[in-house]
C-alpha positions as CSV (number, residue, x, y, z in Angstrom):
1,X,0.0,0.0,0.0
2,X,1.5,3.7,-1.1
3,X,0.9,6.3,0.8
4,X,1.5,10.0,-1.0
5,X,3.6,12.0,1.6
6,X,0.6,14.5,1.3
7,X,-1.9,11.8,2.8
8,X,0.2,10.8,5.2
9,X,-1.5,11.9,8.8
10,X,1.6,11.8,10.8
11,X,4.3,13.8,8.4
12,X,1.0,16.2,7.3
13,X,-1.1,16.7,10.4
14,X,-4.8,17.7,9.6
15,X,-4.9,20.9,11.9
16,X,-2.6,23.2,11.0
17,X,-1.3,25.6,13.7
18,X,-3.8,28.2,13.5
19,X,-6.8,25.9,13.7
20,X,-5.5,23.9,16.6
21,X,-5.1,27.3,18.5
22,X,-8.5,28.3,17.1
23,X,-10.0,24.6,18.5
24,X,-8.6,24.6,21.7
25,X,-9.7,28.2,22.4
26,X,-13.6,27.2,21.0
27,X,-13.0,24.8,23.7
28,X,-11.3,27.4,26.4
29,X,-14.7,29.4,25.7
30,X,-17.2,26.4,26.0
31,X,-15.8,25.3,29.8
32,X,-16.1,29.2,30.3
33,X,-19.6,29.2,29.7
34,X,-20.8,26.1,31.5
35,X,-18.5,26.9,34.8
36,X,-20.2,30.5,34.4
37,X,-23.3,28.5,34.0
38,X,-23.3,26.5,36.7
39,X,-22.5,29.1,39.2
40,X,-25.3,31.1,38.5
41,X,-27.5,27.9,38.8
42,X,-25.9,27.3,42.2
43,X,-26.6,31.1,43.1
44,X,-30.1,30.8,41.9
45,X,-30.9,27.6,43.8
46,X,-28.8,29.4,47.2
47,X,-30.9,32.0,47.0
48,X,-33.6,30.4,46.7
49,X,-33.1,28.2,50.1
50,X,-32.0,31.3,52.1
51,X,-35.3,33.4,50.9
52,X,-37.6,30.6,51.5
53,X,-35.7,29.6,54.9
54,X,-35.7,33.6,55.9
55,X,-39.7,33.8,54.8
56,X,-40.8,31.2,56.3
57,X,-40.1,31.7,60.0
């Protein structure tokens, strides 16, 4: 089996520099957005428990 040296995956990579650094931060921002996410779940469900706690007494 030939292989060109252009279709070769290991001495041509797929990603080239530029879109690695592009992926990686696409991936930076996603994690970003659901640790921002989750935080304001978690201060949306805390405040919650305190009002109702503070309201009910």
């Amino acid at each position: 089996m030939n292989m060109k040296p252009e279709n070769d995956p290991i001495t041509n990579p797929e990603d080239s520099r530029p879109a690695a650094v592009r992926k990686q931060r696409a991936g930076r921002g996603i994690v970003t957005f659901f640790i921002i996410f989750a935080l304001g779940a978690f201060s949306l469900y805390l405040f919650i428990v305190l009002y109702g706690s503070l309201t009910s007494n």
